[in-house]
C-alpha positions as CSV (number, residue, x, y, z in Angstrom):
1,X,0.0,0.0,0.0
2,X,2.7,2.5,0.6
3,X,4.9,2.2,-2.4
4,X,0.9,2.1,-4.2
5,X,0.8,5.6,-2.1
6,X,4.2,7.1,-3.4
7,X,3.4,6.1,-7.2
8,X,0.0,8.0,-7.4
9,X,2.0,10.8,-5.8
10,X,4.8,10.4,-9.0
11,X,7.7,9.6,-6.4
12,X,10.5,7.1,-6.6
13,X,10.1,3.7,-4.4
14,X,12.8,2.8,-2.6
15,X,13.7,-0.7,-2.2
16,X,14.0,-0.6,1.5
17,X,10.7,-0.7,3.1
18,X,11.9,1.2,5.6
19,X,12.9,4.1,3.1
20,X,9.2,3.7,1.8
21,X,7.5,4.5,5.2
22,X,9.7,7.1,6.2
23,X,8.7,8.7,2.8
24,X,5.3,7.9,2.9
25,X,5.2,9.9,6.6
26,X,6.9,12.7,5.2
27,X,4.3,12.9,2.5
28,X,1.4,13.0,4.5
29,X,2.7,14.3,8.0
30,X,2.7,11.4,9.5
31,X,5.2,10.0,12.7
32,X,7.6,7.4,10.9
33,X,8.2,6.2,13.7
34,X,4.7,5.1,14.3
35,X,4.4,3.6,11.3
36,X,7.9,1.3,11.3
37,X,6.9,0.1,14.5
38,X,4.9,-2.5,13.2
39,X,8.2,-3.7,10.9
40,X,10.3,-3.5,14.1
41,X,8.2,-5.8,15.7
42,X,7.8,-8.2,12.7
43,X,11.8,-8.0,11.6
44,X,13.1,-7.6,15.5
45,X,16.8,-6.6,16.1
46,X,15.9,-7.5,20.2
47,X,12.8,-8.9,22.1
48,X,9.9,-6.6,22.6
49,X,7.7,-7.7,26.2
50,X,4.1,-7.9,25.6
51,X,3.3,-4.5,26.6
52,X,6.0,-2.7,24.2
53,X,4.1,-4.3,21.5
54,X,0.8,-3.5,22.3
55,X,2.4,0.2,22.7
56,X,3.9,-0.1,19.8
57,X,1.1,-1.4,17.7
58,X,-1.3,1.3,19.4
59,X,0.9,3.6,18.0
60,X,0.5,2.1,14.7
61,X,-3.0,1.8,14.6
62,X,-2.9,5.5,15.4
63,X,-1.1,6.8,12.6
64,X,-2.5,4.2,10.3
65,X,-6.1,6.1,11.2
66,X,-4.5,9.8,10.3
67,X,-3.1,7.8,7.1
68,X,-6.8,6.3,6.3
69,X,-8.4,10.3,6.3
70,X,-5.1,11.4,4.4
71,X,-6.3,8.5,1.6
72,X,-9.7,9.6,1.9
73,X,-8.9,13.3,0.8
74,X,-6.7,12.2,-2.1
75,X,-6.8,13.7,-5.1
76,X,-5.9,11.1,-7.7
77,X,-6.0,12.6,-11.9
């Protein structure tokens, strides 16, 4: 969905994914941050506890909601 995101905005996709959110959060105000935290937690350098990922993934959700009125307000040609 996010490189889907930069295309109809004409940008590049980088091959990293984590290139892709950060440019997908810059796009649309979003926090990066937010939004890799459900690709730390899938791809983990270290072991999350149970209540960093439900922090983390309430984070997510979060952003994933301001993302979800961003897509609804898109202009597409």
């Amino acid at each position: 969905m996010f490189r889907t995101l930069l295309r109809l905005r004409g940008e590049p996709t980088p091959a990293q994914p984590e290139k892709v959110v950060e440019r997908v959060a810059d796009l649309y105000r979003l926090d990066a941050e937010g939004l890799l935290g459900a690709h730390l937690v899938r791809y983990p350098a270290r072991r999350y506890r149970a209540e960093e990922i439900v922090a983390i993934y309430r984070r997510f959700l979060a952003e994933i909601s301001r993302l979800v009125i961003a897509i609804d307000t898109l202009r597409v040609p």
